[in-house]
C-alpha positions in Angstrom: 30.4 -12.5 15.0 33.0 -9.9 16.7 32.2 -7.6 14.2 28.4 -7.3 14.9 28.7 -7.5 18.9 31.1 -4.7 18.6 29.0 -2.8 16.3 25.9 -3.6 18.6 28.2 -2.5 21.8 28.6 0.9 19.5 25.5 1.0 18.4 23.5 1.2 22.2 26.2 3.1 23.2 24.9 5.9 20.7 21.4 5.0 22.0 22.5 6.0 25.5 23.9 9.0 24.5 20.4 10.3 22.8 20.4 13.3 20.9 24.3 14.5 21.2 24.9 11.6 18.8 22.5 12.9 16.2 24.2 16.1 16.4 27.6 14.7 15.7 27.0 11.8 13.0 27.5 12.7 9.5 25.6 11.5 6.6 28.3 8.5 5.8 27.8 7.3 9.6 24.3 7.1 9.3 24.3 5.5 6.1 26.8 2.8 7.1 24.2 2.1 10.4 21.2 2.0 7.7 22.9 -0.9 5.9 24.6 -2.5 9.0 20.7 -2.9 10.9 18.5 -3.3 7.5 20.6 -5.7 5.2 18.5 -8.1 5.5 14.9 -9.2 4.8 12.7 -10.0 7.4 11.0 -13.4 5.1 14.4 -15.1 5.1 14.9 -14.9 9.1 13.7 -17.5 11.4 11.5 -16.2 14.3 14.6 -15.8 16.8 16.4 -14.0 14.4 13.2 -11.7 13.6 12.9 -11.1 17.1 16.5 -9.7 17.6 16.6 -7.7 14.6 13.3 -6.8 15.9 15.0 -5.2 19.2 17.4 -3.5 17.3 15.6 -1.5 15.2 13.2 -0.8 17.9 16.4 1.0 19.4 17.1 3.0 16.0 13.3 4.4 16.0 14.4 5.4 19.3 17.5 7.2 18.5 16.0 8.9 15.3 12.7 9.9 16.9 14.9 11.3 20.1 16.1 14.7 18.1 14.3 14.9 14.7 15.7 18.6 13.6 19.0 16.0 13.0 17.7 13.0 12.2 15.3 13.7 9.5 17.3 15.1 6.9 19.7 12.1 7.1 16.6 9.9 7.2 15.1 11.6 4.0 18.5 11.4 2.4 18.3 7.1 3.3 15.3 7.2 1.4 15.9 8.6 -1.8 19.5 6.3 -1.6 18.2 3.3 -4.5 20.7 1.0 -2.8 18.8 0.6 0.7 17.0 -2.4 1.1 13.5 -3.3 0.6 12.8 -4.0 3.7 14.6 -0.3 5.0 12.5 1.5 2.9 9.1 0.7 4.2 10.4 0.7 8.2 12.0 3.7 7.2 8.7 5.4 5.6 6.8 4.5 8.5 9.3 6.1 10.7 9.4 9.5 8.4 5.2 9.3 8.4 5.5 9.2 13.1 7.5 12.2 12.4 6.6 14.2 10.1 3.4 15.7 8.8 4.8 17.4 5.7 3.1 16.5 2.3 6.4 16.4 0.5 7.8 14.3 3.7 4.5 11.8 2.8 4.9 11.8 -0.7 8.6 10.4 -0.1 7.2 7.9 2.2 4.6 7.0 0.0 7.2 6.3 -3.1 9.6 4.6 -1.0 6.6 2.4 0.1 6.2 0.7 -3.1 9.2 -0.4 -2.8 8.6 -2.9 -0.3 9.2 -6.7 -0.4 5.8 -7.7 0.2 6.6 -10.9 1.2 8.6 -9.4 4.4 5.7 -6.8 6.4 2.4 -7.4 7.5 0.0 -7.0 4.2 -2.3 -5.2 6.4 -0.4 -2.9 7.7 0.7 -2.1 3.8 -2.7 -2.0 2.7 -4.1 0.5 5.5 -1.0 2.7 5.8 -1.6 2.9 1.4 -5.5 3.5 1.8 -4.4 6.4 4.3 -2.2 8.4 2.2 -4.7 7.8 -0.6 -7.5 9.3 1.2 -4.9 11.9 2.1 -5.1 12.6 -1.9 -1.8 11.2 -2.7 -1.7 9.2 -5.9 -1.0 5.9 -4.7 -1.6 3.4 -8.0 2.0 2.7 -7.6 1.7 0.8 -4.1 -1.5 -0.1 -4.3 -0.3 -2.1 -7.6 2.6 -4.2 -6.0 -0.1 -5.9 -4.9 -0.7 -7.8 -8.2 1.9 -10.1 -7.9 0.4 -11.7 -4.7 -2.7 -13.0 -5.6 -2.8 -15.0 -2.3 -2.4 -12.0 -0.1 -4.8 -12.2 3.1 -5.7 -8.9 4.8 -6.7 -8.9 8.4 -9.1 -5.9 9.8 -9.7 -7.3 13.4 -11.5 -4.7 14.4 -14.5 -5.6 12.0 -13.7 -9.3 11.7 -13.0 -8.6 8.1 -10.4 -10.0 5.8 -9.8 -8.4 2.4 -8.3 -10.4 -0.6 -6.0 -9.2 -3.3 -9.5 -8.0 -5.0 -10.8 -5.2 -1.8 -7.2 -5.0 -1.0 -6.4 -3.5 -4.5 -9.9 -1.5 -4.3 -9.0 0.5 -1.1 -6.2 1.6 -1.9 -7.3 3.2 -5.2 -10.7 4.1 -4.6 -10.1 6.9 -2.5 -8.9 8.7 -6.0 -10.7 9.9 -9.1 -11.4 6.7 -11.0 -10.1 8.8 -13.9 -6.6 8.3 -12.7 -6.0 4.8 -13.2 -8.7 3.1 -15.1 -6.3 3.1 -18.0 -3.8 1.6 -15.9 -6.3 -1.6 -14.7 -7.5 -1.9 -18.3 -3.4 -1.9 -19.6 -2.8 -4.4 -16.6 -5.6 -7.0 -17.5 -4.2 -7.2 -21.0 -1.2 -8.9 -19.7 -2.2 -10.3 -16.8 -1.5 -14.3 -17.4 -2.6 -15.1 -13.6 -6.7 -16.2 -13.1 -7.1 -14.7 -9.9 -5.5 -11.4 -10.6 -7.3 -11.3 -13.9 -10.7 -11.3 -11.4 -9.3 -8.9 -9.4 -8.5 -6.5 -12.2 -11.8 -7.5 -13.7 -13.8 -6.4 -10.3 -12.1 -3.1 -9.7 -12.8 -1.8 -13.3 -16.7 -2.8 -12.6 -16.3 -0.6 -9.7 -15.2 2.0 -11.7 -18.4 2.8 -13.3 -17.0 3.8 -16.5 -17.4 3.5 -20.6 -13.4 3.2 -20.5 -13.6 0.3 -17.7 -16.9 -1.4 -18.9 -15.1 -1.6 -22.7 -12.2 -3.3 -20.8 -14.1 -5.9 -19.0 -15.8 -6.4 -22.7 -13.0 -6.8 -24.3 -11.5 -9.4 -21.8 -14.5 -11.3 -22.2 -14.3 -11.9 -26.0 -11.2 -12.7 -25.7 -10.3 -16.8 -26.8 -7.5 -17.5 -24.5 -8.6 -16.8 -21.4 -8.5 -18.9 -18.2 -12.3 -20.4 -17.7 -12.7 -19.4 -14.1 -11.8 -15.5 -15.4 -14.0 -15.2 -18.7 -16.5 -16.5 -16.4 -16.3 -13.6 -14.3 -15.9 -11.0 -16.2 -19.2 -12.1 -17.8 -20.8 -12.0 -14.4 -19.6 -8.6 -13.8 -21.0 -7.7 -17.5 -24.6 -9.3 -16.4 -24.3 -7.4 -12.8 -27.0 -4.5 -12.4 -27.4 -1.8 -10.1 -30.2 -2.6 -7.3 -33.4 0.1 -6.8 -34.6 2.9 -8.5 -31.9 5.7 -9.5 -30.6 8.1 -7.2 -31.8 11.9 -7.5 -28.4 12.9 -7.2 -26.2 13.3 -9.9 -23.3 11.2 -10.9 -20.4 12.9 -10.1 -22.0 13.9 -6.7 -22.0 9.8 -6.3 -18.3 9.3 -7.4 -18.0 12.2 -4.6 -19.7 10.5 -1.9 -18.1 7.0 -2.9 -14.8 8.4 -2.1 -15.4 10.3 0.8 -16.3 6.9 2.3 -13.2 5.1 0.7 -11.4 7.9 3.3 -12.6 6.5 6.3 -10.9 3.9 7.8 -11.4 0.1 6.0 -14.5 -1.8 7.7 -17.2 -3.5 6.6 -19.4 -0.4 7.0 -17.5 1.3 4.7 -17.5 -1.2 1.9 -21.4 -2.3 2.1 -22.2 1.8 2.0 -19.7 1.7 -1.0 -21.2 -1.1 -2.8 -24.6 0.7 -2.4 -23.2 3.5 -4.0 -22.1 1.9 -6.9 -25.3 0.6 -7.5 -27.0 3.9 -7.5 -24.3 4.6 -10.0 -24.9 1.6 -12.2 -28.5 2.5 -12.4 -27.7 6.2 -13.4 -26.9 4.7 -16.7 
């Protein structure tokens, strides 16, 4: 306990002293402070423990946002360091995103992201700052498919009332991009996907996808013999689902276009009933 009240004592001390400390730490010091605030995991902490760990890094957004010509190369250099924890490397990408603006600088982020512990951040704070960069027109598959191991995951969007499941959580962040990049990858994924309610979830964004490739997936699922009930069933609802109305005039990729310009905007209800009319129009293009 000595140890961390005297590295605490240190550590506002550097606070105090804003950016002359930046100038003078090297990349060891600011590694050792890395691991001394961020070994831990924020789902293993009671709330009073949350709350002062909380306060401290509060204080280290401070210090690194206070000179960033210093800081950010260090920072960068923390986030391509494998040994960091989880937990460091989304705090510390959503640090590097308030400061910088450069792609490469987003495309760290974004990689370090999908690293996270899920089960230690806000899921809706994952999900939008993921949507973002996708609409950005950063490949985000990897990120977006952490989420498959949390088929309980709740996502809150108070500003519409809405809450998204692992299903429209998984579809925001991917729809943004050309179905073409990762249709292959939810097709792969459902073929060894042992869990029923990720199974569905798989099952509903390759319906969305509006493709031969994705519609032979959701076939092939269904035929299958050893499928949970609850998932068969659904895939054979999504093979029975039509488009509603008459077809649109306008073409089909100039539909994919205008489906993802709306998966840019922000995540609301708006944006996902004007999606799903979309993909109807598409549905009956065929």
């Amino acid at each position: 306990m000595l140890a961390i009240r005297l590295f605490v004592a240190l550590f506002l001390s550097c606070v105090a002293s804003g950016p002359a400390w930046a100038e003078s730490i090297s990349a060891a010091g600011f590694h050792s402070r890395v691991v001394e605030l961020y070994s831990f995991e924020p789902h293993t902490l009671n709330q009073a423990e949350i709350q002062a760990k909380s306060g401290q890094l509060d204080q280290f957004w401070a210090m690194v946002k206070a000179d960033p010509p210093n800081t950010l190369p260090l920072l960068r250099r923390e986030l391509e360091t494998p040994s960091n924890s989880a937990f460091f490397f989304f705090d510390g990408s959503k640090l590097l995103l308030t400061l910088s603006k450069d792609r490469s600088d987003r495309a760290l982020a974004l990689r370090s992201i999908a690293k996270a512990d899920l089960r230690g951040i806000q899921p809706t704070d994952y999900v939008r700052t993921v949507h973002r960069l996708a609409g950005e027109g950063f490949d985000t598959r990897e990120a977006a498919f952490r989420i498959l191991a949390h088929p309980d995951i709740k996502v809150f969007i108070p500003q519409h009332a809405l809450t998204l499941g692992q299903d429209y959580s998984l579809i925001c962040m991917l729809f943004a991009m050309d179905e073409a990049l990762f249709v292959s990858d939810l097709a792969s994924r459902l073929a060894d996907e042992s869990n029923a309610q990720t199974q569905k979830s798989l099952l509903l964004a390759l319906w969305y996808a509006v493709t031969p490739a994705a519609d032979a997936a959701i076939r092939a699922f269904a035929n299958r013999r050893d499928n949970h009930p609850e998932a068969a069933a659904h895939a054979k609802t999504l093979m029975d689902r039509a488009g509603l109305g008459s077809p649109s005039p306008s073409s089909v990729q100039s539909l994919r276009e205008e489906r993802r310009k709306v998966m840019h905007r922000p995540i609301s209800d708006e944006a996902l009933i004007e999606f799903d009319q979309l993909t109807s129009k598409l549905i009956a293009k065929q």
